[in-house]
DRENLO-813307 format. One record per residue: z, x, y of N, C-alpha, C in turn; residue in one letter. Coordinates in Angstrom, 3 decimals, padded with zeros to 6 digits. Layout:
! DRENLO-813307
+----------+----------+----------+----------+----------+----------+----------+----------+----------+---------+
|       nZ |       nX |       nY |      caZ |      caX |      caY |       cZ |       cX |       cY | residuo |
+----------+----------+----------+----------+----------+----------+----------+----------+----------+---------+
|        Z |        X |        Y |        Z |        X |        Y |        Z |        X |        Y |       A |
...
+----------+----------+----------+----------+----------+----------+----------+----------+----------+---------+
//
This chain:
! DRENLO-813307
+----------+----------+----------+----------+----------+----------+----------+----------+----------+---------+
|       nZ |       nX |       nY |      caZ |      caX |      caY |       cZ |       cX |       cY | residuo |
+----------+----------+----------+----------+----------+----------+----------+----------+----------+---------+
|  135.117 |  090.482 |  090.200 |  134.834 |  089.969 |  091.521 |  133.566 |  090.611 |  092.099 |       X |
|  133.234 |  091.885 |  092.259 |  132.374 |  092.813 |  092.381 |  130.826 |  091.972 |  091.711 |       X |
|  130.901 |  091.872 |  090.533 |  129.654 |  090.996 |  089.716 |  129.164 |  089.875 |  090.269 |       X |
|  130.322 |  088.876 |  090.636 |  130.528 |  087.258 |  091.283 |  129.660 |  087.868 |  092.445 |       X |
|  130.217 |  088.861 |  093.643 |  129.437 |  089.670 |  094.788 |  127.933 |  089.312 |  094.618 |       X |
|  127.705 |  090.328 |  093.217 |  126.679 |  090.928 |  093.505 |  125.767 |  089.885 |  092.590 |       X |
|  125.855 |  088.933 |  091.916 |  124.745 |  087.977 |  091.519 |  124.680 |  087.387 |  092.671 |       X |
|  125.254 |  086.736 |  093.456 |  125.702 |  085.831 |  094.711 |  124.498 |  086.738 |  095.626 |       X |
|  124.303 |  087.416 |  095.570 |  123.315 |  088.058 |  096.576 |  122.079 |  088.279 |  095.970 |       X |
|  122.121 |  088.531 |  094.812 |  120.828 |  088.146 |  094.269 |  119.925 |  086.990 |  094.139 |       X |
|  121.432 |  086.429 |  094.317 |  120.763 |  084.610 |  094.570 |  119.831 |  084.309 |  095.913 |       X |
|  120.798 |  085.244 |  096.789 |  120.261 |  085.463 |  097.887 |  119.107 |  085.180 |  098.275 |       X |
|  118.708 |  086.866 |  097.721 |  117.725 |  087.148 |  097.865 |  115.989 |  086.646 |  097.004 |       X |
|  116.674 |  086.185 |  096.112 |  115.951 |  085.256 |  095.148 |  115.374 |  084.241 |  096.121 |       X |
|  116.276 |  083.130 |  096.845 |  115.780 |  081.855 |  097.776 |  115.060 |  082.456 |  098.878 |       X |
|  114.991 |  084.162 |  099.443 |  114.457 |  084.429 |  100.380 |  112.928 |  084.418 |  100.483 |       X |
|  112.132 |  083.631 |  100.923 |  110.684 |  083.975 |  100.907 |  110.084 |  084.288 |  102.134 |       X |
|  109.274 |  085.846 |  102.058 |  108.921 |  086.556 |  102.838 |  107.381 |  086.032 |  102.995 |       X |
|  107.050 |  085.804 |  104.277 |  105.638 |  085.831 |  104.666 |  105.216 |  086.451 |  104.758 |       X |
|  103.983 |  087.017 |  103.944 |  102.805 |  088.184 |  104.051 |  101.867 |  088.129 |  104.868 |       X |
|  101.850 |  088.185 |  105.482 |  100.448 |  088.541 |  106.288 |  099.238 |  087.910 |  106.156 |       X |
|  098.325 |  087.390 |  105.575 |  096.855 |  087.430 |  104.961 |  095.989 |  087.972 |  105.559 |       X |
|  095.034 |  088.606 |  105.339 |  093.892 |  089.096 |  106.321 |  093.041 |  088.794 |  105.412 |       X |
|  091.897 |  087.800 |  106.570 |  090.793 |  087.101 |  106.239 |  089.104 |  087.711 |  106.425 |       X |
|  088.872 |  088.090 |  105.008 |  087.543 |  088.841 |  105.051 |  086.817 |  088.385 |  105.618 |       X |
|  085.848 |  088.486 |  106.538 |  084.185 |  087.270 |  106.615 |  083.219 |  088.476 |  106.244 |       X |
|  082.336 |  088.163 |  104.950 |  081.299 |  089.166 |  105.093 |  080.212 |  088.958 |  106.352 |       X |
|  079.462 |  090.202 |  106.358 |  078.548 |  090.185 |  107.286 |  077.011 |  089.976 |  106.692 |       X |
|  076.371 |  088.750 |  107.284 |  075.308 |  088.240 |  106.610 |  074.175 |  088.740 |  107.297 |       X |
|  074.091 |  090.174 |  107.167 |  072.855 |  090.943 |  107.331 |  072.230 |  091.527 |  106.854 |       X |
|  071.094 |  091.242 |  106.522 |  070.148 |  091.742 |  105.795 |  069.296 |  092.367 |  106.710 |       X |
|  069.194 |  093.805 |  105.705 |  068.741 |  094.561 |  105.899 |  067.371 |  095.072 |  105.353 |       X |
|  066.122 |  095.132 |  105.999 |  064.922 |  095.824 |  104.949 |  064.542 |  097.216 |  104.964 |       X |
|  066.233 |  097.709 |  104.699 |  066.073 |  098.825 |  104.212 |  066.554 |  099.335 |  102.699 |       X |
|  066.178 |  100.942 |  102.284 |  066.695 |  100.950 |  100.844 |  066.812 |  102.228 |  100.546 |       X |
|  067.766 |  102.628 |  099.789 |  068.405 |  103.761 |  099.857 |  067.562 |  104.967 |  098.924 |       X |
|  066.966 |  106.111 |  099.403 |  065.791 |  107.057 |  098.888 |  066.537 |  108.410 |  099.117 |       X |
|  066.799 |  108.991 |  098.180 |  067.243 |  110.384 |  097.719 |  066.047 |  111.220 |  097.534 |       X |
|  066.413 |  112.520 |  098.092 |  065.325 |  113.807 |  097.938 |  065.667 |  114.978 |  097.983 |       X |
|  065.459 |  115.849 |  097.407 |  065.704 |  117.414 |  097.521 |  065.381 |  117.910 |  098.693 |       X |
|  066.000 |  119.034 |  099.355 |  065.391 |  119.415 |  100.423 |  065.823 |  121.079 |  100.961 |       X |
|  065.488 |  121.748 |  101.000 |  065.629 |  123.207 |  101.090 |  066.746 |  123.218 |  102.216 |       X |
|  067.666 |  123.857 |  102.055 |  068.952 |  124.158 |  102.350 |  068.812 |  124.333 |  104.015 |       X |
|  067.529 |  125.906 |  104.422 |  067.808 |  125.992 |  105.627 |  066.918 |  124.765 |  106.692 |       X |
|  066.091 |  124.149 |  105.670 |  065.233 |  123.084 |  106.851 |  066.580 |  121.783 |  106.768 |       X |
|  067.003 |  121.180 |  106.122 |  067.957 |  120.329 |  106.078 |  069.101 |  120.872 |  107.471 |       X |
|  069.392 |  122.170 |  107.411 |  070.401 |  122.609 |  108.315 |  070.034 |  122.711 |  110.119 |       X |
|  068.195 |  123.024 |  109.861 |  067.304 |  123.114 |  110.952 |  067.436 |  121.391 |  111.910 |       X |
|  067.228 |  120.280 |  110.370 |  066.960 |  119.061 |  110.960 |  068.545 |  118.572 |  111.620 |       X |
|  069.343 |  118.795 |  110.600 |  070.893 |  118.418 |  111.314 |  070.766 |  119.293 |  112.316 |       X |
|  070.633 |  120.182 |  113.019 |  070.894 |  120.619 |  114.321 |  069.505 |  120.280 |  115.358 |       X |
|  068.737 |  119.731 |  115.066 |  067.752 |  118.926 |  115.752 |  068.369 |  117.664 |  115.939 |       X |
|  068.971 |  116.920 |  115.181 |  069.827 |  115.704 |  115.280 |  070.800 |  115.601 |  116.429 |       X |
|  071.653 |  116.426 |  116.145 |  072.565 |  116.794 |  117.093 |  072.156 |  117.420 |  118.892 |       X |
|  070.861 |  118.057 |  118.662 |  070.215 |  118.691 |  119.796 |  069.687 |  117.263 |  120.546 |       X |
|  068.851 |  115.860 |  119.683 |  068.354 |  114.870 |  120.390 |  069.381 |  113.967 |  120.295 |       X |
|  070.727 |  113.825 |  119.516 |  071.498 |  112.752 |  120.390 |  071.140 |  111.696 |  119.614 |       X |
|  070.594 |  111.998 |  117.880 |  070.338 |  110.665 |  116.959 |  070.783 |  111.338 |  115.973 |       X |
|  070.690 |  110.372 |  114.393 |  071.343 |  110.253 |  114.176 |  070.510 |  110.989 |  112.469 |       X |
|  070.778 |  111.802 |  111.558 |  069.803 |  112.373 |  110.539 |  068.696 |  111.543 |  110.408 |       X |
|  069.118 |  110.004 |  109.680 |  068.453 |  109.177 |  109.542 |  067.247 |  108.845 |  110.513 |       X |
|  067.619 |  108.618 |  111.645 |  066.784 |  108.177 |  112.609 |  065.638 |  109.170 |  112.873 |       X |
|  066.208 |  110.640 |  113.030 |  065.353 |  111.429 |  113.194 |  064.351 |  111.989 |  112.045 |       X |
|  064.621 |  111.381 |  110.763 |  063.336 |  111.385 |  110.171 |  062.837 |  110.323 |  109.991 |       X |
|  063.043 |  109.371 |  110.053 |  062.699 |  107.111 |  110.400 |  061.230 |  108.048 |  111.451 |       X |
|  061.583 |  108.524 |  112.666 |  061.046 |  108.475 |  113.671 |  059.714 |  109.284 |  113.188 |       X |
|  059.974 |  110.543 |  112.471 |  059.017 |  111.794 |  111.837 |  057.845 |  111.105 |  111.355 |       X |
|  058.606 |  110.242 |  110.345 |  057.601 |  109.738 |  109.568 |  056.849 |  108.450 |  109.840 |       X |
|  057.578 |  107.636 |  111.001 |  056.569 |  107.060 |  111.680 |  055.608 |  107.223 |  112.596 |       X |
|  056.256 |  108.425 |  113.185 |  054.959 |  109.291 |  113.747 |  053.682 |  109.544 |  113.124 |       X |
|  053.957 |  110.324 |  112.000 |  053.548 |  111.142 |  111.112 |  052.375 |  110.200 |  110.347 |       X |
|  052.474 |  108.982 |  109.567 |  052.682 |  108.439 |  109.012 |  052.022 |  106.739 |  109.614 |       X |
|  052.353 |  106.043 |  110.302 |  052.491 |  104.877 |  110.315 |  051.878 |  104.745 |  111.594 |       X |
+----------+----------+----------+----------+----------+----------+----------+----------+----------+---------+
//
């Protein structure tokens, strides 16, 4: 009787279909003309520029974007 039970609920649970969720990607169609440039850089000026970063309220990146358009461009 116990078996009869317990397929009987498997049956159950077999006909049960659960709705998942979906979550719908949209990529983001931005292009960017930028590109990713790696460099060595001496330990205490790297530590100098992150706390210059933090001192002006931007962001590593930006604050050498800005250097070298100064500098530069």
């Amino acid at each position: 009787m116990a078996k009869q039970d317990l397929s009987a609920l498997i049956g159950k649970a077999k006909e049960t279909k659960i709705n998942t969720p979906i979550q719908k990607v949209i990529p983001i169609k931005e292009k960017k003309s930028e590109k990713i440039f790696s460099l060595y850089i001496e330990q205490e000026k790297l530590k100098r520029l992150k706390m210059l970063s933090v001192e002006q309220n931007k962001s590593l990146k930006d604050l050498i974007n800005d250097a070298i358009d100064k500098t530069y461009f």
